[in-house]
C-alpha positions as semicolon CSV with decimal commas, in nm:
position;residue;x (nm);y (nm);z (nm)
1;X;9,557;15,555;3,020
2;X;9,433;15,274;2,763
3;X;9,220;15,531;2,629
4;X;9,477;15,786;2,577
5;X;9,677;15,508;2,413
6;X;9,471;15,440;2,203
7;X;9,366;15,762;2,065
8;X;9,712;15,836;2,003
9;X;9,822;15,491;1,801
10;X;9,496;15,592;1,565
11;X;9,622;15,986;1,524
12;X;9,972;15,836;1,480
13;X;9,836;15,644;1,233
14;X;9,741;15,873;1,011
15;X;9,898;16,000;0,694
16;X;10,151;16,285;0,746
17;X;10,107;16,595;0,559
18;X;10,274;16,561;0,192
19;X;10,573;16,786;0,320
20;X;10,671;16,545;0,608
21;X;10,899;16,319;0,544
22;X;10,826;15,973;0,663
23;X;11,159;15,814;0,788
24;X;11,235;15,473;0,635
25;X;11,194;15,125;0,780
26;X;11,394;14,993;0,989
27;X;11,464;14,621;0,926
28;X;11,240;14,331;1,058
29;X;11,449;14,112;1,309
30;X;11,497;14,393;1,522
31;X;11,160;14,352;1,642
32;X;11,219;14,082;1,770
33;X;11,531;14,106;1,950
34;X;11,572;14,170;2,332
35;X;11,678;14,466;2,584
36;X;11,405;14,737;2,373
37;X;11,602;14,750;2,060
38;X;11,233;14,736;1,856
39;X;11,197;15,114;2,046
40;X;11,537;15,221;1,984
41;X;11,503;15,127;1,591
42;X;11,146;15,358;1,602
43;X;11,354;15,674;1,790
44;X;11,105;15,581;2,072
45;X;11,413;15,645;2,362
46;X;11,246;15,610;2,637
47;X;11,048;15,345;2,594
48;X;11,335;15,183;2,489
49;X;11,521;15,255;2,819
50;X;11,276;15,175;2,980
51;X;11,236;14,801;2,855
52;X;11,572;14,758;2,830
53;X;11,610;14,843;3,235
54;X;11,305;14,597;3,291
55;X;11,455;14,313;3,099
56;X;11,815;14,339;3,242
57;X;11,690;14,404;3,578
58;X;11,461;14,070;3,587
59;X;11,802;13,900;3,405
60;X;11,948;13,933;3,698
61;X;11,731;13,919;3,992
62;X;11,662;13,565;3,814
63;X;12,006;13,473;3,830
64;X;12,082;13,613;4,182
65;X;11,759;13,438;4,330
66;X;11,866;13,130;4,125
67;X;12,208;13,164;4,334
68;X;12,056;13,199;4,662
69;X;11,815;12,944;4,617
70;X;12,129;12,707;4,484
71;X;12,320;12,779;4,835
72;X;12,006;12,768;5,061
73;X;12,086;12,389;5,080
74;X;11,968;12,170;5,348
75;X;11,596;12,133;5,564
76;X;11,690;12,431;5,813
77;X;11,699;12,661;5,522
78;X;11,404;12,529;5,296
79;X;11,179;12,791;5,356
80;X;11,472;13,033;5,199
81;X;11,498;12,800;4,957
82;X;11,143;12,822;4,827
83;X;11,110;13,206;4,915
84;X;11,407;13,290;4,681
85;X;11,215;13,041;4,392
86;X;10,955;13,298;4,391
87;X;11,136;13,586;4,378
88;X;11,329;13,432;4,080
89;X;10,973;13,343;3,916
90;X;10,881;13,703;4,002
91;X;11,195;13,840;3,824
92;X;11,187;13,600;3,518
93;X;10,793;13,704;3,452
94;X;10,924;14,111;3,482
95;X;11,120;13,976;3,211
96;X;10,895;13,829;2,972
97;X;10,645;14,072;3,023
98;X;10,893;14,351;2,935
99;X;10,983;14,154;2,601
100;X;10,661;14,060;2,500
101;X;10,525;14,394;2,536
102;X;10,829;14,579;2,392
103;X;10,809;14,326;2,080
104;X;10,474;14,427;1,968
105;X;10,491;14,774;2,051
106;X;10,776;14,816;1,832
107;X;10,497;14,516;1,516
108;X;10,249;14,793;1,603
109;X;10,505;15,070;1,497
110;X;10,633;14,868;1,223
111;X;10,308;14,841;1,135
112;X;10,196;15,247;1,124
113;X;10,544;15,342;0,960
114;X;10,447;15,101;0,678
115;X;10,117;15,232;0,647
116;X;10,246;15,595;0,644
117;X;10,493;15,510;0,401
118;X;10,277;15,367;0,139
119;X;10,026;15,641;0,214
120;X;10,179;15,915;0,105
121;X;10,286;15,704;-0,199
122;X;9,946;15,735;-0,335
123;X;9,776;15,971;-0,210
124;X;9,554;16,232;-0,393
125;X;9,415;16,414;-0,151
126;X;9,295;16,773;-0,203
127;X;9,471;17,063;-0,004
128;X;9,190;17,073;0,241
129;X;9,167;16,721;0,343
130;X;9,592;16,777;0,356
131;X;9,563;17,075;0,542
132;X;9,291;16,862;0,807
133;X;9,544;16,551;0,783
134;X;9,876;16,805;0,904
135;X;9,704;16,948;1,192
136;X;9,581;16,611;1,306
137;X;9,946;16,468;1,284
138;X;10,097;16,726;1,476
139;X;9,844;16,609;1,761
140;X;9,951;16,312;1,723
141;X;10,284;16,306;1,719
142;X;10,266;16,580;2,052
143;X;10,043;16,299;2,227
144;X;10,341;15,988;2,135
145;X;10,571;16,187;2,243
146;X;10,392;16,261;2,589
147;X;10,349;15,871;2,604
């Protein structure tokens, strides 16, 4: 799966043909803001549904284990006590995990849409090495879109 990954961020990374437009920029802070707005700013849906269902899911688990662990007062229910603690650790690293990773995802976009951008700015290629670049960014766009 890393390998396919990576395979497809260095096809995506490559110029687009001269008659495909690249869409513009979107702007930096939302790559760093939470619930998978960096994919939803890239068109990248499901990703972006994805982290934002990770991120609100371990929101809450945190703050429902945080409640049970608040009313789990008292030495007969200490081992509930400490039980729920983990499960709110659990949920709060789901979280952190799912921003982290949906944060630079959406640098590493940012990143190939810039480069694309000021590709096809200058490039003088000639129509075969064009021709060569369009058929490899089809692939892979088909193999981003898989991921």
């Amino acid at each position: 799966m890393l390998s396919l990954l990576l395979c497809a961020v260095s096809l995506a990374a490559e110029p687009p043909p001269p008659n495909v437009a690249v869409p513009p920029l979107p702007a930096k802070y939302k790559l760093g803001l939470p619930v998978g707005v960096p994919q939803f700013a890239f068109d990248r849906t499901g990703l972006g549904v994805t982290h934002a269902a990770l991120q609100l899911g371990g929101i809450a688990g945190t703050v429902l284990a945080t409640r049970a662990m608040i009313t789990a007062d008292g030495e007969e229910r200490y081992e509930d006590a400490v039980s729920w603690r983990f499960v709110s650790a659990g949920t709060t690293a789901v979280f952190a995990l799912s921003y982290f990773s949906s944060v630079l995802m959406g640098s590493r976009d940012y990143q190939i849409r810039k480069f694309l951008i000021e590709s096809t700015s200058t490039s003088s290629l000639s129509p075969h090495d064009r021709a060569q670049m369009a058929s490899s960014w089809q692939t892979g766009r088909a193999m981003a879109a898989y991921l």
